[in-house]
C-alpha positions as CSV (number, residue, x, y, z in Angstrom):
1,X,54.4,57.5,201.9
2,X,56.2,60.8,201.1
3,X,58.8,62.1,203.4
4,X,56.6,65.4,203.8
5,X,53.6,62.8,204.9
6,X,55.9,61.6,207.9
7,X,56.7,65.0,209.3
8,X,53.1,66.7,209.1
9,X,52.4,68.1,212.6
10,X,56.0,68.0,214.0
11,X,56.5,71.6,213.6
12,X,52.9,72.2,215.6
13,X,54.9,69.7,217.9
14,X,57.6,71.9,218.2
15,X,55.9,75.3,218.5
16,X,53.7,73.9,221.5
17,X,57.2,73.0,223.0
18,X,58.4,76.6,222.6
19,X,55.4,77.7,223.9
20,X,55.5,75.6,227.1
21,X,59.4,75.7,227.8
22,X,58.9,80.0,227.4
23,X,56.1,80.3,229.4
24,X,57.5,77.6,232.3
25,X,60.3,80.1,231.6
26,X,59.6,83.4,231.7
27,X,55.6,83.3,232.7
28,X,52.7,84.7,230.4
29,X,53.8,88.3,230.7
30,X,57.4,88.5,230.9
31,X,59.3,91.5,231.5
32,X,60.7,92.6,228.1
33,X,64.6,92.5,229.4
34,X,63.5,89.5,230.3
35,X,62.9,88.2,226.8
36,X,66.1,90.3,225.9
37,X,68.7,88.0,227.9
38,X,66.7,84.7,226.8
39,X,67.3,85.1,222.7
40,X,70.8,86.4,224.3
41,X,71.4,83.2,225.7
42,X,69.8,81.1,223.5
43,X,71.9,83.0,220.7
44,X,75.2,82.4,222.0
45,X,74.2,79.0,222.8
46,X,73.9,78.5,219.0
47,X,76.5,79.6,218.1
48,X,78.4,77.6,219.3
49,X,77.3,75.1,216.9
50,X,77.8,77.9,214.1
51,X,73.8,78.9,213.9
52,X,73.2,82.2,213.7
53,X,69.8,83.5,214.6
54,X,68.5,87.3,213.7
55,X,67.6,88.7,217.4
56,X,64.6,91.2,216.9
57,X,63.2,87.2,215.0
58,X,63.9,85.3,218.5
59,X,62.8,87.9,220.3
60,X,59.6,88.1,218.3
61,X,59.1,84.2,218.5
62,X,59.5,84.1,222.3
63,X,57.3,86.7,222.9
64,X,54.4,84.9,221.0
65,X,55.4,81.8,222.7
66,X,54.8,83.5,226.1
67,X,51.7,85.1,224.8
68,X,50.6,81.9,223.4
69,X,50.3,83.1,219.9
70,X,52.7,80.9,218.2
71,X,50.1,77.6,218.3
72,X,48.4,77.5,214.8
73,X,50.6,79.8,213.3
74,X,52.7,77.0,211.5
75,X,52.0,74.8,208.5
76,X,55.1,72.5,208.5
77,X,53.8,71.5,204.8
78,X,54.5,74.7,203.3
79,X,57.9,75.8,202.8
80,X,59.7,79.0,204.3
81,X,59.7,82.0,202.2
């Protein structure tokens, strides 16, 4: 079995996650400062372990977390552009 085979699904697994630890968060309609300070946080959290995020992207990916948006959306068997 091919490496690729093992991880099919995980990144569904891990954008339901997001979607749940947002919403449990920040609710289904949070406040847009409040989506602000999360990627904030979750920025400077990173970088701390030298990962550097783009914030309009985290900010993008929370809000469609919170809206529920972001389950489907990924195919973990094709790669990033």
């Amino acid at each position: 079995m091919a490496d690729e085979d093992k991880l099919a699904g995980y990144g569904d697994l891990v954008c339901i996650a997001l979607d749940i630890a947002v919403r449990w968060r920040l609710g289904s309609a949070p406040a847009p400062g409040d989506v602000i300070k999360l990627a904030a946080s979750l920025r400077i959290s990173l970088r701390k372990q030298r990962i550097e995020l783009d914030p309009l992207t985290v900010e993008d990916i929370i809000r469609s977390a919170a809206d529920n948006a972001m389950a489907g959306r990924h195919d973990d068997r094709v790669p990033a552009k």
